[in-house]
N, C-alpha and C positions, 0 to 999 in steps of 0.2 A: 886363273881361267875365268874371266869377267863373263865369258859367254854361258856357263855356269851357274854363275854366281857365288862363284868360292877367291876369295881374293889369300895369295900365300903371306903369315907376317915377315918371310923374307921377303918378299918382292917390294920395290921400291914402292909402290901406292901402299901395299900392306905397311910398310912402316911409316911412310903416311897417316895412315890413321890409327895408328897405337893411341892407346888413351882419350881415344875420342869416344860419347856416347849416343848411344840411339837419337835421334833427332839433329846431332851437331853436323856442321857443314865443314869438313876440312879441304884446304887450301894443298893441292900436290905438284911438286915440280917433276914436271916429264919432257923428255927428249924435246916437246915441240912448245913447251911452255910450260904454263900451268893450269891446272885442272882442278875446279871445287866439284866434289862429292859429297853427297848430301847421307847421312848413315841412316838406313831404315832399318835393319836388323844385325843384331851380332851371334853367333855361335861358332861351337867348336868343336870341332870331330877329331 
């Protein structure tokens, strides 16, 4: 739910950014291309 701001590690962009850290910018393939996100915080409920 990006409107949120909870991304799920199922979801395609969540596994996208596994192993990415605070500040790294990952590269994600989606339906309409692809998409860089830039990671400002991680946690986990």
């Amino acid at each position: 739910d990006l409107k949120s701001g909870k991304i799920s590690v199922d979801s395609p962009i969540g596994k996208g950014l596994l192993g990415k850290k605070v500040g790294e910018i990952a590269t994600i393939s989606v339906p309409s291309g692809k998409i860089e996100l830039e990671i400002l915080s991680i946690f986990r409920e």
